[in-house]
Residue frames as a rotation matrix with the C-alpha (Angstrom) as fourth column:
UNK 1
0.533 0.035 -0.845 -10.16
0.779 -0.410 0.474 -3.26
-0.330 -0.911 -0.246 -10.33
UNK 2
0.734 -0.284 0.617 -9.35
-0.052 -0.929 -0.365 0.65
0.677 0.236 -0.697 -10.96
UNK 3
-0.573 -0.811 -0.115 -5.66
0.457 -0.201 -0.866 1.87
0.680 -0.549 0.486 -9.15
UNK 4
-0.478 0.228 0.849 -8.51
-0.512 -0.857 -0.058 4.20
0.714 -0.463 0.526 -6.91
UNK 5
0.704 0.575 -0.418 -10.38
-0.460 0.817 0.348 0.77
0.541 -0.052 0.839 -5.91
UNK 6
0.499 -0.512 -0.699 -7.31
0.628 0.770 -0.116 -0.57
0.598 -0.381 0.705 -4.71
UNK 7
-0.658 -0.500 0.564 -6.27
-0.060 -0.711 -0.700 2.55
0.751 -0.494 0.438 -3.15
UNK 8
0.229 0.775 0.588 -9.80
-0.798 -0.197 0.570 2.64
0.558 -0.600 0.573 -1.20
UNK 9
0.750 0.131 -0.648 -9.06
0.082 0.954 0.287 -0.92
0.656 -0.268 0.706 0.12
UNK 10
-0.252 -0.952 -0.173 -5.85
0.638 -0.029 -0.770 -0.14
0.728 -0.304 0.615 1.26
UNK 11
-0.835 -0.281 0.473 -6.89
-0.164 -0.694 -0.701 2.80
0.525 -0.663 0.533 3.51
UNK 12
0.243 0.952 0.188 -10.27
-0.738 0.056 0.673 1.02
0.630 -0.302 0.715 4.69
UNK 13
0.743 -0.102 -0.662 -8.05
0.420 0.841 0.342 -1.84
0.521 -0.531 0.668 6.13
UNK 14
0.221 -0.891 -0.397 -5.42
0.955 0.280 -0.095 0.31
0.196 -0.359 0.913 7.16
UNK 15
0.719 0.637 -0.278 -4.77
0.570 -0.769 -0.290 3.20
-0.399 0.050 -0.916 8.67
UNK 16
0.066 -0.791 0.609 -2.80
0.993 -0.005 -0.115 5.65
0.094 0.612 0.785 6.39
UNK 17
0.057 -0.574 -0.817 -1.20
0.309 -0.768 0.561 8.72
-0.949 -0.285 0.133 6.63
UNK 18
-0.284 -0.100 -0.954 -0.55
-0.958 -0.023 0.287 8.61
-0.051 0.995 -0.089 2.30
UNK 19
-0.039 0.004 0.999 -1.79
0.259 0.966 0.006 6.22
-0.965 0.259 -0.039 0.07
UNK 20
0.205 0.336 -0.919 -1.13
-0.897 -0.312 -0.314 6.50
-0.393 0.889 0.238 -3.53
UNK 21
-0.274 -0.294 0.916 -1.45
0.562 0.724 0.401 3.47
-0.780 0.624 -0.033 -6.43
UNK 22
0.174 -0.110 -0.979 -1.17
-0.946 -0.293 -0.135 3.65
-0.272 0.950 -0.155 -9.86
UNK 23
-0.822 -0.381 0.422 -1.60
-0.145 0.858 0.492 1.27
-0.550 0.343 -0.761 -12.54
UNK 24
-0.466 0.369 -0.804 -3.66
-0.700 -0.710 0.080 0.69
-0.541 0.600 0.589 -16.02
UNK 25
-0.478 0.568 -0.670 -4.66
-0.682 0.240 0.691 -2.73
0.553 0.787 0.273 -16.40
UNK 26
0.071 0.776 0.627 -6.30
-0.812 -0.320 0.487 -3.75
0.579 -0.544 0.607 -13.66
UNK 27
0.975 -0.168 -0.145 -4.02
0.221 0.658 0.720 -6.24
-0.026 -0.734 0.679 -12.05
UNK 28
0.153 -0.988 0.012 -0.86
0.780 0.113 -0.615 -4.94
0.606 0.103 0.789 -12.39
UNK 29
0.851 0.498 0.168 -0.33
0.345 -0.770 0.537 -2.04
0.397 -0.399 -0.827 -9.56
UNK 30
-0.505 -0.827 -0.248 2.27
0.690 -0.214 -0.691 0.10
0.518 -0.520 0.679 -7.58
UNK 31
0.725 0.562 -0.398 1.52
0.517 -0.063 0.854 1.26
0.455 -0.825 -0.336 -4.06
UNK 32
-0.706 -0.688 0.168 3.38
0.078 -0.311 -0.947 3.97
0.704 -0.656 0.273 -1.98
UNK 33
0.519 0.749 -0.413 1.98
0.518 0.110 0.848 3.62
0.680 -0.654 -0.331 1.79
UNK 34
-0.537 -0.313 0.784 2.28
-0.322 -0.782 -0.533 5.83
0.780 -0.539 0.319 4.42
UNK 35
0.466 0.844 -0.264 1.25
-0.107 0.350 0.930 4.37
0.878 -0.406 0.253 7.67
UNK 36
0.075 -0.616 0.784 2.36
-0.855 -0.444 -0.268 4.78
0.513 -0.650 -0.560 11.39
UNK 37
0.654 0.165 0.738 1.64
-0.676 0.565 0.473 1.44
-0.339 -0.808 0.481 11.96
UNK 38
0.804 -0.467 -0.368 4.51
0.055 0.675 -0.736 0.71
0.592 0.572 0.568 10.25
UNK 39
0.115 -0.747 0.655 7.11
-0.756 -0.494 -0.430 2.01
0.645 -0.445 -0.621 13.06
UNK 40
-0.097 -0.470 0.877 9.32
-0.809 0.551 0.206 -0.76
-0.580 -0.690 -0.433 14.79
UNK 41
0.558 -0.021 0.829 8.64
0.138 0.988 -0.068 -3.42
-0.818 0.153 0.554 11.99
UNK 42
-0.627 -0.711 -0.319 10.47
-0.040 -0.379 0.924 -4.15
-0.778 0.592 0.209 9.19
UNK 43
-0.328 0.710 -0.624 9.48
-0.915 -0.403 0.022 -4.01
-0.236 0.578 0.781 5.83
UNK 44
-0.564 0.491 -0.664 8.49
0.074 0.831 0.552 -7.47
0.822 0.262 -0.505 4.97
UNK 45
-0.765 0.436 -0.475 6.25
0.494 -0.076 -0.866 -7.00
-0.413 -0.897 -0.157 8.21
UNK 46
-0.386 0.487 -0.783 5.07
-0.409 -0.852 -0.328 -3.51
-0.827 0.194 0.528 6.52
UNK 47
-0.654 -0.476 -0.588 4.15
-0.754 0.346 0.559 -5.54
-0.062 0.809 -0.585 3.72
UNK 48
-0.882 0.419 -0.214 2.25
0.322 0.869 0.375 -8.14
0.344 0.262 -0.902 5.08
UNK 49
-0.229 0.801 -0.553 -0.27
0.288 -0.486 -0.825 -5.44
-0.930 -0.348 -0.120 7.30
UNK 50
-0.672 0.169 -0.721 -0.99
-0.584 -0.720 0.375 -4.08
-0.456 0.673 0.582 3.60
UNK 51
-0.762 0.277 -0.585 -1.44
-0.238 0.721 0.651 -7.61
0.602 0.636 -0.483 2.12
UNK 52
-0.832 0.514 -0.209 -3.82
0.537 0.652 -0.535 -8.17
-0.138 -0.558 -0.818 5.11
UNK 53
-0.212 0.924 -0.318 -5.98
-0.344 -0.375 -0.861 -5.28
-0.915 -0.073 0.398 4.28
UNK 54
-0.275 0.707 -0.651 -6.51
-0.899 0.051 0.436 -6.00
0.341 0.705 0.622 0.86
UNK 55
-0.011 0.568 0.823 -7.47
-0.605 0.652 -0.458 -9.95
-0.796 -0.503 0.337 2.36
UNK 56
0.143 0.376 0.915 -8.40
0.194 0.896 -0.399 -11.88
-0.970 0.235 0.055 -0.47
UNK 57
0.988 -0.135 -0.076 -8.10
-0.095 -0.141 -0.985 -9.78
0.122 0.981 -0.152 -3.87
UNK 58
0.122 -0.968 -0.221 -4.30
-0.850 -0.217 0.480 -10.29
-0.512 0.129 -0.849 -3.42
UNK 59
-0.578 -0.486 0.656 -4.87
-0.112 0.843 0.526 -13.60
-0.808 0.231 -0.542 -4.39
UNK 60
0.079 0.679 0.730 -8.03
0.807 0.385 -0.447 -13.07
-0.585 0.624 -0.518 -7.09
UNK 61
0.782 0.600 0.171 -8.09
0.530 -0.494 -0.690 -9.79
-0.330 0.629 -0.704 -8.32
UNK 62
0.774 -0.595 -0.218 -4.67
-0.633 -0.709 -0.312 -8.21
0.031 0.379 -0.925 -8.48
UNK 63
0.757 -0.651 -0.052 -1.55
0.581 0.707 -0.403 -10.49
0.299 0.275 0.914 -10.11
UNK 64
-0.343 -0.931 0.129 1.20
0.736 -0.351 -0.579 -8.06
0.584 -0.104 0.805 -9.26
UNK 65
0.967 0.204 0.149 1.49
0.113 -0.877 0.466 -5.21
0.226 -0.434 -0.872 -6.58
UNK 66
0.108 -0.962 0.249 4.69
0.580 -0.143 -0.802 -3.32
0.807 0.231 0.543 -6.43
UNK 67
0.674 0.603 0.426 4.98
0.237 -0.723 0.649 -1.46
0.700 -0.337 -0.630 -2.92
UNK 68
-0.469 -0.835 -0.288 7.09
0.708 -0.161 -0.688 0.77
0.528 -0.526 0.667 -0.89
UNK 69
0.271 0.664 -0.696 6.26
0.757 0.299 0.580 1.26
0.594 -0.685 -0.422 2.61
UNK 70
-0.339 -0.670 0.661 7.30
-0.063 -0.684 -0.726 4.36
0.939 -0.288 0.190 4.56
UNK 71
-0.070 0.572 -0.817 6.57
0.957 -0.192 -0.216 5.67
-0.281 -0.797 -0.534 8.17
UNK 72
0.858 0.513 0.011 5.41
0.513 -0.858 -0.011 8.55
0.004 0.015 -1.000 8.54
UNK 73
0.603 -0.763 -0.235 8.93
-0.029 -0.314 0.949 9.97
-0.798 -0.565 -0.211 9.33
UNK 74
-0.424 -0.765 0.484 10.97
0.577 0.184 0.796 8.31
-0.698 0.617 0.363 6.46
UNK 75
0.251 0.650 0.718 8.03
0.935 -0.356 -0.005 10.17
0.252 0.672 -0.696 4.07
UNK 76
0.809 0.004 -0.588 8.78
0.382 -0.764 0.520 13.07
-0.447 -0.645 -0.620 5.94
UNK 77
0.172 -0.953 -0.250 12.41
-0.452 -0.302 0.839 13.12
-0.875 -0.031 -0.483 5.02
UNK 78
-0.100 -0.225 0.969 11.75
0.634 0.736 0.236 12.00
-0.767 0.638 0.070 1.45
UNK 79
-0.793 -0.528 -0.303 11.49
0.096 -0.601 0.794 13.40
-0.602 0.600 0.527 -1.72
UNK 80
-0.523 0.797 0.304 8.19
0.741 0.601 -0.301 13.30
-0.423 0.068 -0.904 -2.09
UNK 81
-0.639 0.392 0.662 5.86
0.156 -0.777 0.610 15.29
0.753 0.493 0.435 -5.14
């Protein structure tokens, strides 16, 4: 799986404001999400609505994802390129 592959998954199960991954050998990955349906939960919450889109390749195709969840807001007020 390509970082763009797992990016596509991520915003087909979820909706997103930002989604960027990165990562170069196809199971190892880091994930910044942007997603209003993250307002009012916390982040192990935000967290598990990602793990639900990707569904299954969390457990077959990708060994490691590294991810940090914003709302829309906290992105706002971040330091973002």
């Amino acid at each position: 799986m390509t970082a763009e592959e797992l990016r596509n998954h991520i915003v087909s199960g979820l909706p997103c404001d930002h989604a960027q991954v990165q990562g170069d050998d196809g199971r190892h990955f880091e994930a910044v999400v942007v997603s209003s349906q993250f307002i009012g939960i916390n982040r192990v919450q935000q967290h598990q609505r990602v793990y639900q889109a990707l569904g299954d390749r969390m457990r077959s195709e990708i060994h490691a994802l590294s991810l940090t969840t914003l709302t829309p807001e906290a992105w706002a007020q971040s330091n973002h390129p």
